[in-house]
Structure formats: structure tokens, C-alpha cells
C-alpha positions in Angstrom: 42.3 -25.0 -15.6 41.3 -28.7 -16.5 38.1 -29.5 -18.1 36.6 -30.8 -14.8 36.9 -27.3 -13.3 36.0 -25.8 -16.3 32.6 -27.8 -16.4 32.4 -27.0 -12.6 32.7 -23.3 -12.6 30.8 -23.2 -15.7 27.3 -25.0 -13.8 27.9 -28.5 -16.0 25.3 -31.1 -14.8 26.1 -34.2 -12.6 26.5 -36.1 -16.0 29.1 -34.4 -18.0 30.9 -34.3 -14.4 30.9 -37.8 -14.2 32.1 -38.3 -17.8 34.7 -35.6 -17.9 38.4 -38.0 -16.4 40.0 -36.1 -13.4 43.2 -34.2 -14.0 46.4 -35.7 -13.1 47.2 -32.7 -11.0 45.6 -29.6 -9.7 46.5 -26.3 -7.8 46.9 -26.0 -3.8 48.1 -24.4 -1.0 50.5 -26.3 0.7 53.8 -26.9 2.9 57.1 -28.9 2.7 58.2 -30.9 4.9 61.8 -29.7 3.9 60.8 -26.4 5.2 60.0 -27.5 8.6 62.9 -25.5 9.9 62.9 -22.9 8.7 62.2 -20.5 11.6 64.1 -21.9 13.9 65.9 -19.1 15.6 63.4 -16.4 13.8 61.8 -13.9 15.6 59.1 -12.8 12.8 57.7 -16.6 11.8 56.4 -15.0 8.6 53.8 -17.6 6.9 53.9 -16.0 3.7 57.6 -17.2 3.4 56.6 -20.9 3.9 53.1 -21.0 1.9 53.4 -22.0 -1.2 51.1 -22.1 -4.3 51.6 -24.5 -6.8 50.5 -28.4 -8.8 50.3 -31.5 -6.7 49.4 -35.5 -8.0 45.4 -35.9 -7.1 44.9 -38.5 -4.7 42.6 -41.4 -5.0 38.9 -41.3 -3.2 38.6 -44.2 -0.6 35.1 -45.8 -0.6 34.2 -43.8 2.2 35.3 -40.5 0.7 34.2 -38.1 -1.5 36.2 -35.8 -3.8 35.2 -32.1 -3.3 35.8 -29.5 -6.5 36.4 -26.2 -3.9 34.6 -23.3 -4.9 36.0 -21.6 -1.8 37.6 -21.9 1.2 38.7 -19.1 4.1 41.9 -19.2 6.8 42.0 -20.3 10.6 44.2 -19.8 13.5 45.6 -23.6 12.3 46.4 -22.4 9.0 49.0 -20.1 11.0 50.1 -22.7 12.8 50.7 -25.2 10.2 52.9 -22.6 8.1 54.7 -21.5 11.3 55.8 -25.4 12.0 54.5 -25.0 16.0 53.9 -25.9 18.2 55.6 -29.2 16.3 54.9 -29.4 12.5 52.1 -30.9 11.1 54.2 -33.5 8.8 54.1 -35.3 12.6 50.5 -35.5 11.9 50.5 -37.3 8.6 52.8 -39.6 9.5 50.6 -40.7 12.7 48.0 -40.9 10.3 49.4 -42.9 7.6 50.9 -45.4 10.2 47.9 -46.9 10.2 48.3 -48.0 6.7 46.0 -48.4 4.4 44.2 -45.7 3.0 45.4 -43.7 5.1 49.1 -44.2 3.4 48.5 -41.8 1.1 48.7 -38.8 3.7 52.1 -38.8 4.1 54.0 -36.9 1.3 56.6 -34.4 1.0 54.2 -31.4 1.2 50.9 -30.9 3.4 47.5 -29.6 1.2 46.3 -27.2 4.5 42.8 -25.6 5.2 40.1 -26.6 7.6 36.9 -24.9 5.5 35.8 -25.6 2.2 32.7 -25.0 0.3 32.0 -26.7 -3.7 30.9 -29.3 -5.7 30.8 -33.0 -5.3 33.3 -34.7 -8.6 34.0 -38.2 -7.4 32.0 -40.3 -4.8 33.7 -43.6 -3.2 32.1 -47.1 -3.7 30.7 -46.9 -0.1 29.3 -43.3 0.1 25.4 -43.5 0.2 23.6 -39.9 0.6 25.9 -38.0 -1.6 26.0 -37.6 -5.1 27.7 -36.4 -8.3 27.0 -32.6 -8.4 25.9 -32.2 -4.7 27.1 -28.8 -3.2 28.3 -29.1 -0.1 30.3 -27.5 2.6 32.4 -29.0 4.8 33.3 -29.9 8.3 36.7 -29.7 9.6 36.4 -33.2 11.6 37.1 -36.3 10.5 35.8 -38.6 13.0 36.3 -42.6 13.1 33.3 -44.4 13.3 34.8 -47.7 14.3 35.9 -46.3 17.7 33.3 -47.0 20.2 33.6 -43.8 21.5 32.3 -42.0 18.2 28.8 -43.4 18.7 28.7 -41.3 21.8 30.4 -38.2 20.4 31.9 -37.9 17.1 34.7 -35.7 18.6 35.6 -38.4 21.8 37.3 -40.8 19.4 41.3 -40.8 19.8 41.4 -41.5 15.7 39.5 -37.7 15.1 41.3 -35.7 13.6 40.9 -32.0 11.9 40.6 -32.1 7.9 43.6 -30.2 6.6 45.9 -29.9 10.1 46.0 -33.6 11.0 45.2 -34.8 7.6 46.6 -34.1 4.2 44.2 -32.7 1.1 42.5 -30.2 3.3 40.2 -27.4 1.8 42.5 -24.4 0.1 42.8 -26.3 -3.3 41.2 -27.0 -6.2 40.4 -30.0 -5.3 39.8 -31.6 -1.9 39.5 -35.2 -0.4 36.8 -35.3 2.7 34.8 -38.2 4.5 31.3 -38.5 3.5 30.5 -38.1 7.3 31.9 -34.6 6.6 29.6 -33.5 4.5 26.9 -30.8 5.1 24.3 -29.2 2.5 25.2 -25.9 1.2 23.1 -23.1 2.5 21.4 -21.6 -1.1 21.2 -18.3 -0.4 24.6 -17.8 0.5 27.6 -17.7 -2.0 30.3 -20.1 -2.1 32.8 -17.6 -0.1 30.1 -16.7 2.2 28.8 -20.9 3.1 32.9 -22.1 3.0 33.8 -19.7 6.3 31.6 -21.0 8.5 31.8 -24.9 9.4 34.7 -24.3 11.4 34.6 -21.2 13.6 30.7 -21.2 13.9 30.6 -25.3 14.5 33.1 -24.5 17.3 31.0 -22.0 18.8 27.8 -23.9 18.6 29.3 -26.8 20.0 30.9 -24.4 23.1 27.8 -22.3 24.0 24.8 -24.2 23.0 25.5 -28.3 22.2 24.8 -30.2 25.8 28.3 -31.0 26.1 29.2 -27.3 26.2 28.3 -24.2 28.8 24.8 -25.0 27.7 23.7 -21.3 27.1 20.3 -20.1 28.5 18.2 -17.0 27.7 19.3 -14.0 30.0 22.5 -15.7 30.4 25.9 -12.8 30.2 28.6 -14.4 28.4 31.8 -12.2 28.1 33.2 -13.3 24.7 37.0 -12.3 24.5 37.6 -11.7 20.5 34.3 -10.7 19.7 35.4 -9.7 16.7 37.5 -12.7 15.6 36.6 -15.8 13.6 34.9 -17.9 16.8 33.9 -14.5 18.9 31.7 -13.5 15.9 29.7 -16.6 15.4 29.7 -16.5 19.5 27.8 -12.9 19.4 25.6 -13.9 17.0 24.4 -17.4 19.1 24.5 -15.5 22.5 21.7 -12.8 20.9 20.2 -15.4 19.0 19.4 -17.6 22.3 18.4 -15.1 24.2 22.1 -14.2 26.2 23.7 -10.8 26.3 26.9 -11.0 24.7 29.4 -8.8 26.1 32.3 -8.6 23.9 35.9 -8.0 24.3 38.0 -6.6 21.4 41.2 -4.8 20.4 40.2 -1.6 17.9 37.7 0.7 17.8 37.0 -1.0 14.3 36.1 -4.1 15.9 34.4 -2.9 18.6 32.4 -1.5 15.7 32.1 -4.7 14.3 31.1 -6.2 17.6 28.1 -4.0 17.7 26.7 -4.6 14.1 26.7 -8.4 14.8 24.8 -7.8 17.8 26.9 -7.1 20.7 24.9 -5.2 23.5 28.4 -4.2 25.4 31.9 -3.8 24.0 35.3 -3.3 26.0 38.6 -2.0 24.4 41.8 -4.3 26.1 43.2 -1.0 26.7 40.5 -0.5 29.3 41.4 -2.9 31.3 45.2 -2.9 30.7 45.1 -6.4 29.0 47.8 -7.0 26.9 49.7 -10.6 26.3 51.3 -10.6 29.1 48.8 -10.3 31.8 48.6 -14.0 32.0 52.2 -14.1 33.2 51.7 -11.9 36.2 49.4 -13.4 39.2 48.8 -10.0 40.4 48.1 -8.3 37.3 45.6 -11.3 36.5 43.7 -10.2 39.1 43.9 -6.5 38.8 42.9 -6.3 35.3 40.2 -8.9 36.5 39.1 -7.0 38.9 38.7 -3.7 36.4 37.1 -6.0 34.2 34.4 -7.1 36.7 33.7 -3.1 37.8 33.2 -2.7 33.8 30.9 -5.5 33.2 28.5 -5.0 36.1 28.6 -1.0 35.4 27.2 -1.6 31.6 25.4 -4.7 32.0 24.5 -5.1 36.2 26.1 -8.5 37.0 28.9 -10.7 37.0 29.0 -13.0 33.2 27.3 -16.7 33.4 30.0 -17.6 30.9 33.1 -16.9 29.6 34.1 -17.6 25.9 37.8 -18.5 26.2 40.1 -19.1 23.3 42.7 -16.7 23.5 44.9 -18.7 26.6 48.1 -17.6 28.3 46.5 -13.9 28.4 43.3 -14.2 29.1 42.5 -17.3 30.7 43.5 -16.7 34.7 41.3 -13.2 34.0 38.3 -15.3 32.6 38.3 -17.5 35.6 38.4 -14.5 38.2 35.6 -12.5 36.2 33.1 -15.4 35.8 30.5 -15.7 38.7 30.0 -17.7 41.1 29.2 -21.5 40.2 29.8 -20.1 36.2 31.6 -21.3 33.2 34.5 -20.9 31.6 34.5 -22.8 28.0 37.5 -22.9 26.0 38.9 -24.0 22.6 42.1 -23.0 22.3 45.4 -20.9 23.5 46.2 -18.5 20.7 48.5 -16.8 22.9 49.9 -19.7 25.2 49.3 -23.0 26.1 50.5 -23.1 29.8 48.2 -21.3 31.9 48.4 -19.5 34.9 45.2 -18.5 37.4 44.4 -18.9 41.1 42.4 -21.9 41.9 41.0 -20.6 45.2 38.4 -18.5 42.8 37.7 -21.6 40.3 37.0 -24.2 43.4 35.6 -21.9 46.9 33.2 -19.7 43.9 32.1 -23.6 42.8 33.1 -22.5 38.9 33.3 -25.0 36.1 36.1 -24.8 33.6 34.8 -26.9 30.2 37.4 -27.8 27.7 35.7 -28.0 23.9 36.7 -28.9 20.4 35.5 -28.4 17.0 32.3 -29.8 16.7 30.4 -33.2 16.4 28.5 -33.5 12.9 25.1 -33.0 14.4 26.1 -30.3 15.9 27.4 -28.2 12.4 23.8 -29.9 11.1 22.0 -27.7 13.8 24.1 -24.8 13.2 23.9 -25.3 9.1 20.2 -25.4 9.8 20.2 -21.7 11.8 22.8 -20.2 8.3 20.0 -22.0 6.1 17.5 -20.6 7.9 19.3 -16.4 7.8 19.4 -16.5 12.2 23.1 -16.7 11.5 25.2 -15.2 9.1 28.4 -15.4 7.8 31.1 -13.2 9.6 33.1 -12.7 5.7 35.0 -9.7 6.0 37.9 -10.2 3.1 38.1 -12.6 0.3 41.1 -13.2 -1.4 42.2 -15.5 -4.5 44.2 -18.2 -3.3 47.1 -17.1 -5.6 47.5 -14.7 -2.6 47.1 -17.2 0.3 49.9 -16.1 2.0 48.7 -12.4 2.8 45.4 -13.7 3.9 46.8 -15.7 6.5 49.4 -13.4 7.3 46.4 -10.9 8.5 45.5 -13.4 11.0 48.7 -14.1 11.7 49.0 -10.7 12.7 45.5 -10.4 14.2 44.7 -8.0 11.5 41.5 -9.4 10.1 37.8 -9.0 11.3 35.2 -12.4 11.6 36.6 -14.7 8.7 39.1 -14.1 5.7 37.5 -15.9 2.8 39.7 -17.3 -0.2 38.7 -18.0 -3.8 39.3 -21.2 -5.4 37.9 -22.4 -8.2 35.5 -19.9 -8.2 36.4 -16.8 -10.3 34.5 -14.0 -8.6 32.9 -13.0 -5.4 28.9 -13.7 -5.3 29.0 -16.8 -7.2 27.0 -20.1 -6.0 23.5 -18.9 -4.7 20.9 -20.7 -5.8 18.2 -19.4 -3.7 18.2 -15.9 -4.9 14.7 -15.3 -2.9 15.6 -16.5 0.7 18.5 -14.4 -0.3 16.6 -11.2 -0.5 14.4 -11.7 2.3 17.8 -12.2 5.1 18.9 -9.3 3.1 22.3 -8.3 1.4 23.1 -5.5 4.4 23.0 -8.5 7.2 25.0 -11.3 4.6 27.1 -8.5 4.4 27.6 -6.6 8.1 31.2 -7.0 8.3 32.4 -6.5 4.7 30.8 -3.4 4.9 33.5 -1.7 6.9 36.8 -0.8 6.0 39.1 -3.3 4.5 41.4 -4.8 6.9 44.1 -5.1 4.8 46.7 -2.3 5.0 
């Protein structure tokens, strides 16, 4: 460890930050591009084969940038599919990116620094930053928006130059040490620990942006939103906001264990797939689309009365012709992603006769992860941390959501040594309560 980590884990103030020189290298998580192949022809695309752990050269802040020392950071679905090469891999990306020459030059290299969450101390501050300072902490939000497009003034994530920190970029958050935008930047929440504040931004941001931001289903209070993955990384956060506005959350989820953990976090109603003879290849089948949506339906209105206002989509190919039968009349269906498929199947004579919307979302606009950072600050929401691993071991962490093994959000350690460091707020701490910071990490380890 340098002496600029050292003096970071060890509390040093802003000063001795400043004065203490950067380290020519540091420690990531990262790809290479000369692996890019290497499943081709593989059935079992095994991401602990092509994560690596290991020194890379430490980039240079722009003026706009700020250097981030990580405390922690935790996994997303993109992690998986940066270390799986698909749908094409992410070396693509950089070199987009660093097309534009420049600055942004210095993202394409032979290996890609991944991760999309990140939560630490400010080292380094660019000649143009303004509101941020040496020793700020700080989480992170995935997007990197361009505020010279004239579309960004509307909405941060309308630009064609925004792209996700750590996919679309290089120097994302598992690392030491991480490069970010200063229009990334988001106060720390100081009752929560660094693992706890670094799994949020993305997955809750997301959710925010989907169920309550005016550009998403715009959630109301009474409203029944069926949240497929209620146990996941987004369909946690997407409980929590649902009972939090007022909604009635009626989760979908794949184990008794997480239909456990569906409940804790709030969930008035909770389906097991098996009930409704989902399984991934439902989407592929017209008929068994609507067949599984029509047992869905009978379940929903038995257990809750009516038909859902919303649907929380992000699972895709499996799901997504089911969420648009099962939503009401003149609903909406929201949607993030395609975990299981892109292409999509569903019959349109139920999205346009039952006047339905279908809403396509992404990551969230930086007043939008202010306005959820303000509900974490404020204990309304809480982090969905169920594992926490060292990032010597980033390759099992993502591998259990890979595999769809994890509960809410696997956490990683960077810099910081242990579990429970970082809060700085000890009494806001106590009053939210170390049984509600704590509701999924309670249960039983997902790890096998």
C-alpha cells in the first residue's frame, strides 16, 4: 500500500493528502483486451476466468475530474457483462470514447479498470472542479454525462456522449483508485459505512429515476407495482421506494430466501416463479406468455384485489411479454434492462386496445441520485448490502450474480480494511438503527 492509501485509510487530513505525491501505480480489477475471446464457443462464460486482479499506471485528472481514493465499491449486472465480452466487449467502448481525442485518449488501453459504484475519499481535484475538495467523501454516480450537448441541460441522461463510469469508460470504481467527473459526485451519507453508501448510486438511482423521477412511471400512493426481482440489486431499492411513496409493492422472486428478503424490506405480497411456471423461457413461447400471465393476474388480484399500476421490468426476454399482459388497463410498464434477452416477444393487441404505456429508463440523471442520496441520508432508504467481499476475491463476488446467487447488492472492499468503517455520524446511525442498515445481511450468506 502507498503512502497516499496509507494516510487515507488511516483518517489523514486534507493537508497531508495534498502533500503526500500519488503512486505510480495502484491495484484494480480489470480486463484485457487480449482476452476478448475467450469464450467464444464456451457454454459456462465463467467471469472469474477473465477478472483479473493486479497493478495498473494511474491516470492523470482532467480539469473537470476528480481522483477518487475507493474505500468501497460493490458488482452490477454490467460487471457480468463486461467479463463475459457480450453482448460485444467493452474495449468497443473505450475506443468510441477516446476517438474523440483529447482527454478522453487516455481510455483506451490494453486492459479495462470495471465497476459502476464507488464510495471514498477525494485525493486529487482538477484545475476546473469548483464544489469539491481535498478530503471530501463522496460516493459516486455511474453517469458520466456531457454537459456541452444541448440535450444534457434537459436531462443529463438524453445526451448521445453519456456514458456509464466503468462499462463505457475506463478507471471505473473496483480499484484503489478511481478517475470520475466532478458532475458525478454526490455527498457520502454519514451514518452509513463505506460498503454500505458505495452499493447504492447505481441500482437505487435506477430505481428512483424508474418509479418516482417525472420522466419515469411516476409512482402515486395506492399505486400496485409488481416488481420482478424483488430481491435483486434494482427490485430491492424498488420495494423500498414503492412502501416509501405510499405503493404496494408486490414482488416477484425466485427462493424462499428471497421471498424472505422481499418481506423484510417491505414487500406486502411475494410470488415464487414456480407459481406461475416462469422460467427463462416463457418469453419464447406466445402462448405460454400469456398463460403464465394469466396465472399471474389470478395471483395478484387474489392477495392484493386488482390488476398492478406498474410493472418494474428489467429481467427482458422472460418476463417482459408477461409484464405487458399482467399490467392494467391504461398502466405502465418501465424497464431498464434485458438480463435474460434483448429481443422481446409480447402481443401488442393488449399494450395498444388496454391503452398501456411501455417507458424505456436508464441509470439516472444527477438530480435524481441527489433526491435519492437525500432519502439514504435521511434513513427512508437503506442499503440492500447482503455480502461484502475484499476485492482480492472480485471474481466470486460477481460470479454470484452471475449466477443469480446473491440477495440486494454484493459489496467489495477496497482500500478499506474491514467492514463498518467510514461513519461519521454515529448518532443518526443509531436512531435508523443497525437491524434496518442491516435487514438483508442478516440472513444467511448467499455464498455456497
Amino acid at each position: 500500500m502507498s503512502l497516499l492509501s496509507e494516510a487515507v485509510v488511516a483518517g489523514a487530513p486534507p493537508e497531508e493528502l495534498e502533500r503526500l505525491p500519488l503512486p505510480d501505480e495502484y491495484t484494480a480489477a480489470y480486463l484485457r483486451a487480449e482476452d476478448a475471446e475467450m469464450f467464444r464457443g464456451v457454454a459456462d462464460k465463467d467471469v472469474r476466468k477473465s477478472l483479473r486482479v493486479g497493478p495498473v499506471a494511474m491516470p492523470e485528472p482532467a480539469p473537470d475530474e476528480v481522483l477518487v481514493a475507493v474505500m468501497a465499491s460493490a458488482v452490477n449486472y454490467n460487471t457480468v457483462w463486461s467479463a463475459i465480452f457480450e453482448p460485444i466487449p467493452t474495449f468497443r467502448f473505450l475506443r468510441q470514447f477516446a476517438a474523440q481525442g483529447g482527454w478522453a485518449a487516455r481510455h483506451d488501453l490494453p486492459y479495462h479498470q470495471v465497476g459502476s459504484d464507488g464510495a471514498g475519499v477525494v485525493v486529487r481535484t482538477g484545475s476546473a472542479v469548483r464544489h469539491w475538495k481535498t478530503g471530501d467523501h463522496v460516493v459516486v454516480s455511474c453517469v458520466q454525462a456531457d454537459d456541452q450537448e444541448a440535450a444534457t441541460q434537459a436531462d443529463g441522461m438524453l445526451g448521445a456522449e453519456q456514458r456509464i463510469w466503468g462499462f463505457e469508460t475506463n478507471f471505473g470504481g473496483l480499484a484503489h483508485y478511481a478517475l470520475v467527473r466532478a458532475s458525478q459526485l454526490i455527498p457520502k451519507p454519514a451514518h452509513l459505512s463505506w460498503e454500505e453508501a458505495a452499493c447504492n448510486p447505481l441500482c437505487a438511482g435506477t430505481a428512483y429515476r424508474m418509479l418516482v423521477g417525472d420522466r419515469g412511471a411516476r409512482l402515486k400512493q395506492g399505486d400496485v407495482v409488481l416488481i420482478w426481482g424483488a430481491a435483486g440489486g434494482l427490485g430491492a431499492y424498488a420495494v423500498q421506494l414503492v412502501k416509501n411513496g405510499g405503493g404496494i409493492p408486490v414482488g416477484v422472486v425466485s427462493s424462499p430466501a428471497k421471498a424472505e428478503a422481499a418481506r423484510r424490506l417491505g414487500c406486502e405480497v411475494v410470488i415464487d416463479r414456480q407459481e406461475i411456471g416462469l422460467d427463462d423461457r416463457t418469453g419464447d413461447d406466445p402462448r405460454a406468455v400469456i398463460e403464465t400471465g394469466k396465472r399471474l393476474g389470478r395471483l395478484i388480484r387474489e392477495r392484493v384485489g386488482e390488476d398492478p399500476h406498474i410493472v418494474f421490468e428489467h429481467v427482458g426476454r422472460a418476463t417482459f411479454g408477461v409484464s405487458v399482459f399482467v399490467v392494467r388497463r391504461g398502466g405502465t410498464v418501465v424497464t431498464c434492462g434485458s438480463s435474460t434477452g434483448y429481443h422481446h416477444t409480447y402481443d401488442n393487441r393488449y399494450l395498444w386496445m388496454k391503452l398501456k404505456r411501455i417507458i424505456g429508463s436508464h441509470a439516472a440523471n444527477l438530480q435524481e441520485q441527489w433526491e435519492l442520496n437525500r432519502l439514504l441520508s435521511l434513513g427512508h432508504i437503506v442499503p440492500t448490502l447482503s455480502a461484502v467481499y475484499p476485492l482480492a476475491e472480485i471474481g466470486e463476488a460477481a460470479r454470484s450474480v452471475q449466477e443469480n446467487r446473491h440477495i440486494g447488492k454484493v459489496g467489495v472492499l477496497c482500500l478499506a480494511t474491514a467492514p463498518g468503517q467510514g461513519v461519521t455520524d454515529p448518532a443518526l446511525r443509531a436512531r435508523v438503527g443497525e437491524s434496518r442498515l442491516n435487514v438483508l445481511r442478516e440472513l444467511p450468506d448467499p455464498r455456497p
